[in-house]
Structure formats: structure tokens, C-alpha cells
ROVEX-134658 format. One record per residue (C-alpha): x, y, z; residue in three letters. Coordinates in steps of 0.02 Angstrom, whole numbers, padded with zeros to 5 digits, always signed. Layout:
N
XYZala
...
This chain:
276
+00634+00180-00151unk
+00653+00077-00320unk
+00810-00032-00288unk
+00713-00058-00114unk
+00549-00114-00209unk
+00552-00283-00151unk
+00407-00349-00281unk
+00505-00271-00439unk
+00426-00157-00569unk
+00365-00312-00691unk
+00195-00301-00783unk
+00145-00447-00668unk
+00171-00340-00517unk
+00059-00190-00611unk
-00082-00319-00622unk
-00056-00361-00452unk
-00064-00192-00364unk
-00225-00167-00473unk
-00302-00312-00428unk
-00268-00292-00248unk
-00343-00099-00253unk
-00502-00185-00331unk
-00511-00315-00224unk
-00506-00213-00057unk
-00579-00023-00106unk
-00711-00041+00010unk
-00617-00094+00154unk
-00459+00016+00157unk
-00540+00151+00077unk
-00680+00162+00173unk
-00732+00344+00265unk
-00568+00415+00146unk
-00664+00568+00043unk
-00604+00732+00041unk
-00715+00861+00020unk
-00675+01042+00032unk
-00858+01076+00154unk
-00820+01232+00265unk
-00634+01207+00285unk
-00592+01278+00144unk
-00510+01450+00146unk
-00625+01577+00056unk
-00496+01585-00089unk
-00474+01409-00141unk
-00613+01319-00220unk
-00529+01152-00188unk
-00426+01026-00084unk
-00240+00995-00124unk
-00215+00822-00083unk
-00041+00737-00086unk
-00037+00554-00126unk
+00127+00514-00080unk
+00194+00345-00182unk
+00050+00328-00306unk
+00143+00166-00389unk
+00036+00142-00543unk
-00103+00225-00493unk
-00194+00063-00403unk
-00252+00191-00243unk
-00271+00349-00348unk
-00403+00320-00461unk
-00487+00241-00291unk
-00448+00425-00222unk
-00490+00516-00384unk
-00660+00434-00376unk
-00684+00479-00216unk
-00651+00654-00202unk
-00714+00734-00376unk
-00708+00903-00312unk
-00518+00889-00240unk
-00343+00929-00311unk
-00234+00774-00302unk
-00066+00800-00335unk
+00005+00609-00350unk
+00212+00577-00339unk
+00309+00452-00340unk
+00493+00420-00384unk
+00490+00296-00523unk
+00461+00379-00692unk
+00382+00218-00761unk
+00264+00203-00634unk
+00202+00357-00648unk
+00171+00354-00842unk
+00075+00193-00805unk
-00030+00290-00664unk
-00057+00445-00767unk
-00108+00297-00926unk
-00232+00218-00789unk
-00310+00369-00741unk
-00350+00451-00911unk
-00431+00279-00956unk
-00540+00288-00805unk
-00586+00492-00868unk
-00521+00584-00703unk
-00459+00753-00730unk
-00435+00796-00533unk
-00274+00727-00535unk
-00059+00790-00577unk
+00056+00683-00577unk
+00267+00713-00556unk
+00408+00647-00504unk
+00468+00663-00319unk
+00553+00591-00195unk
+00454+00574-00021unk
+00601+00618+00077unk
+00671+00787-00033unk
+00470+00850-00076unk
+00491+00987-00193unk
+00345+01080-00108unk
+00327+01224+00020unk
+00292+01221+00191unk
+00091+01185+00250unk
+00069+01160+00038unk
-00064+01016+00054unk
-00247+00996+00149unk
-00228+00806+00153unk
-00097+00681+00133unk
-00127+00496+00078unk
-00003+00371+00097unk
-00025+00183+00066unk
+00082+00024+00049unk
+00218+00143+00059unk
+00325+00162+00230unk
+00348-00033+00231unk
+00456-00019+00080unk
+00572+00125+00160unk
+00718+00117+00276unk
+00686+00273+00369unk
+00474+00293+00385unk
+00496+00418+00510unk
+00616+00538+00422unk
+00476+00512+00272unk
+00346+00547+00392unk
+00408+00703+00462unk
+00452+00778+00274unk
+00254+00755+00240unk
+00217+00853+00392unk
+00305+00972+00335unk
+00218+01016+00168unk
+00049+00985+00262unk
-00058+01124+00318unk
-00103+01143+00509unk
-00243+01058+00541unk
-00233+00949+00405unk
-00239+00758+00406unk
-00129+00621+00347unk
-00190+00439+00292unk
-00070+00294+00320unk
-00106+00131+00267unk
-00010-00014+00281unk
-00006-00232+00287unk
+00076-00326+00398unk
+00152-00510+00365unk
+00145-00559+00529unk
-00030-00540+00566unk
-00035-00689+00414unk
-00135-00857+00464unk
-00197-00984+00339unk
-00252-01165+00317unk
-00214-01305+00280unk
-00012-01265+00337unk
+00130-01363+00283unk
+00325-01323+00301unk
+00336-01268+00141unk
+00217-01136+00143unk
+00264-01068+00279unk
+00434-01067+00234unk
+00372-00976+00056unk
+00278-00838+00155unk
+00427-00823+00266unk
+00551-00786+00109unk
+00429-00647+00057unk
+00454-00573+00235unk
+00665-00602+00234unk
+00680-00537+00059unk
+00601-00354+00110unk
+00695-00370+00269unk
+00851-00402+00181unk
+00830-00236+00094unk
+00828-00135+00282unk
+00634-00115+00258unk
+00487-00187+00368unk
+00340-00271+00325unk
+00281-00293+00486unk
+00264-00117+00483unk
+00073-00108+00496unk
+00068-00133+00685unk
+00184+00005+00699unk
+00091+00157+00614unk
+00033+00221+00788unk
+00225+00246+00852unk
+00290+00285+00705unk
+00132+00425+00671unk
+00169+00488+00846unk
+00357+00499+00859unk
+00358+00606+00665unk
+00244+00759+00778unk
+00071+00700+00730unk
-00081+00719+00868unk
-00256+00656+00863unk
-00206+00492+00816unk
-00332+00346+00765unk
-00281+00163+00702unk
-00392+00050+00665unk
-00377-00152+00607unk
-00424-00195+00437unk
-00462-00365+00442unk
-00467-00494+00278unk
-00534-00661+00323unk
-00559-00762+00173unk
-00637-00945+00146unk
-00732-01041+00004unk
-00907-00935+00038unk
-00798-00773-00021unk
-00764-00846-00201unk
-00718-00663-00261unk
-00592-00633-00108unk
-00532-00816-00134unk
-00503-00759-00322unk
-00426-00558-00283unk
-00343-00591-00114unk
-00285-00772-00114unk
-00248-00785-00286unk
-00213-00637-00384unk
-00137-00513-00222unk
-00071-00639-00096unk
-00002-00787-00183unk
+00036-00683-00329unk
+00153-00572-00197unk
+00265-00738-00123unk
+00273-00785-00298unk
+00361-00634-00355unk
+00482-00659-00255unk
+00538-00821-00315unk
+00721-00785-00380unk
+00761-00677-00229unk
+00724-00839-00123unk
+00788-00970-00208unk
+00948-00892-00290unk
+00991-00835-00112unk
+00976-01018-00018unk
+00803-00990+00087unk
+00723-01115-00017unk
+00766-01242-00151unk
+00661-01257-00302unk
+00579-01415-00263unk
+00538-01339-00071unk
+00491-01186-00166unk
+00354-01249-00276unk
+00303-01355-00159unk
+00251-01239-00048unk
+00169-01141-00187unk
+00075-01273-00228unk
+00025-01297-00027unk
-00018-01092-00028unk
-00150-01134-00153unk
-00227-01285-00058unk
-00289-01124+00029unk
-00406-01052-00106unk
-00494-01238-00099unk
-00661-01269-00010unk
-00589-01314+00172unk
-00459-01163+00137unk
-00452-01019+00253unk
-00341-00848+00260unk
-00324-00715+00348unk
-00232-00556+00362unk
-00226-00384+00434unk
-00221-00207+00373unk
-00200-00038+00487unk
-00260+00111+00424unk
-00207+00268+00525unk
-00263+00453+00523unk
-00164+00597+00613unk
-00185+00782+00623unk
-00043+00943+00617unk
């Protein structure tokens, strides 16, 4: 997935995954605790949960926390992002957490391996999400669950609008495109659950509506995990031809008319849970 990480790997990007986990714990992470309880077989003392992409660690100190009692084994395929996720999570004084390198779709794990999988901003950035999906099945016990979270850029609306911001949030959407990936992908997690052999399927809407009352989501969304997002993806757009520089920073500019006090955004998450 790293030549197909559409954001890059840049210490501005780190920030921004952080700030976005902060910003919206409560919402996507809401109901997600594992607890072993009376599903446990007599013989393990504890969950094995699989976070599958941990990135730097944004979601799985949010899982860590969460979960105290549970094993979470967290993988991802860049090296660098996991040193900076291990880094994050010794800060924060978890020890209920492994990290090592892995590649979702060549898991170095046995069959029916994991109680729980946990999967977030993820499948958007991969060209074949149900080949991904079915090698998580595989290393997930019967009867186990798997958490899929994802955004989608079309469910986007904001105000005031202009041409150029529009055009700027569009780039964001061509540039992952342009790398065979889909991030439109959110309304998709039922189907794509479904057709990979999950049952007992639930999706639900995570919705972000932001204005000038919400001066912290104006500040974590707008600013430091939205904007911040189109912005990374400045070179991509205008080296390419979808924008020129002056279009470009115009409609930056126009993007942050929407953190004012008549400014409004919204977008929406979908968080899905299926069962083996």
C-alpha cells in the first residue's frame, strides 16, 4: 500500500492522522471495546485483536485505551510507520499492544488466529478491498467480528462554495483515483463486507456537521484533518494540470472561508461490523 498512499508519509501527514483520531474518538470509536466477558475460551485469558493498517498508531492507542484487558497485535506494511506507532504508544504507557510488519493481503498468521479484527481508513487506499477482506477472514476466528471504518469524499458539502474549492476537493478525490483506489469507498463497506463471506452485517452513518458553534471541530476537522488533507496533495494536482497555482490557492484560501462564522461542513463516515 505505500506507493498507493495518496497523502505521503511526511511529518505533516503524522500530525494529521493524529489530529484527526483526536478529533473524532468518540464518534468512530464509539461501542468499539473488546472485552474478553464469557467468550473467551477457558485457556486464554485474553482477546487477540488484529488492527490491520495501524499507520502511526492514530486508531491504536484509541483501541489500546479501550480494551486494557485485550491482545492487539497492530501491522502494517511501512516500517516507518510502525516505529512511529510503536514511539506513540509507549509515550501514552500501553503495554497491550505488538507491533510487526505485514502485508494485509500475504498475513503471516494462521487460520481463525484473531477474536477481532479492526480496520480503519484502510480499504480506500487499496486496489483490491475485497481480496484484503477475504485474507482477514481468514485469520479470524468463527464467530468473531470485524470493524471497518471508512470516509467517503462524496458525501462532502460545505459553505460558502466557489469553483475553486470545489475544484481543490475534487483533485484530492482524482489523485487517489489516479492510483486505482476509491475514496468513495465508505458507501460501499456493506457490498464489499458481504461479497468477502461476512454475515450479520451492520453499517451505520457517521455523520460530521461542523459550523462556528463547534469551535473545536472547526479547529480538528476543518482545519487540521480536512483542509490539511486537500492540501497535501498540492504537487500531485498542480504538477499534473488539474489545477494551476493561482486556481490552487485560491481555492485553498475559499476552503478556509469555511472555518469562519457563516461557515458550514459536513461529511460522512461508515462504520461497519460483520461476523464469521
Amino acid at each position: 500500500m505505500s506507493k498507493d498512499y495518496v497523502h505521503g508519509y511526511s511529518d505533516e501527514e503524522s500530525n494529521r492522522l493524529l489530529d484527526q483520531a483526536n478529533t473524532l474518538a468518540d464518534l468512530l470509536h464509539e461501542g468499539t471495546k473488546y472485552s474478553a466477558g464469557s467468550k473467551a475460551p477457558e485457556n486464554q485469558r485474553f482477546l487477540r485483536i488484529l488492527e490491520a493498517g495501524c499507520g502511526v498508531g492514530a486508531q491504536t492507542i484509541r483501541l489500546a485505551k479501550s480494551s486494557p484487558d485485550a491482545k492487539i497485535i497492530s501491522i502494517d506494511i511501512s516500517e516507518d510507520s510502525i516505529k512511529q506507532a510503536k514511539s506513540l504508544v509507549e509515550q501514552n504507557g500501553f503495554s497491550n499492544v505488538e507491533f510487526q510488519r505485514a502485508d494485509i493481503l500475504n498475513l503471516p498468521f494462521k487460520d481463525e488466529t484473531f477474536d477481532h479484527i479492526f480496520v480503519c481508513f484502510v480499504l480506500e487506499h487499496l486496489k483490491d478491498p475485497i481480496t484484503a477482506l477475504e485474507s482477514l477472514r481468514r485469520v479470524l476466528k468463527k464467530g468473531g467480528s470485524i470493524t471497518v471504518i471508512e470516509g467517503d469524499h462524496g458525501s462532502c458539502y460545505f459553505y460558502p462554495e466557489t469553483e475553486e474549492s470545489v475544484k481543490a476537493w475534487e483533485c484530492l478525490i482524482e489523485c487517489q483515483e489516479g492510483l486505482g483506489c476509491n475514496p468513495m469507498i465508505g458507501r460501499e463497506i456493506y457490498p464489499l463486507l458481504k461479497n468477502s463471506g461476512f454475515e450479520n452485517i451492520q453499517v451505520s452513518p457517521k455523520i460530521v456537521y461542523v459550523d462556528s458553534s463547534k469551535p473545536d471541530l472547526v479547529e480538528g476537522f476543518n482545519k487540521k484533518t480536512i483542509i490539511a488533507m486537500v492540501e497535501g496533495v498540492k504537487e500531485q494536482a498542480v504538477s499534473s494540470g488539474m489545477m494551476d497555482i493561482e486556481s490552487w490557492e485560491k481555492g485553498i484560501g475559499d476552503l478556509y472561508k469555511t472555518t469562519g462564522p457563516d461557515g458550514v461542513f459536513f461529511y460522512n463516515f461508515f462504520k461497519g461490523i460483520g461476523t464469521k
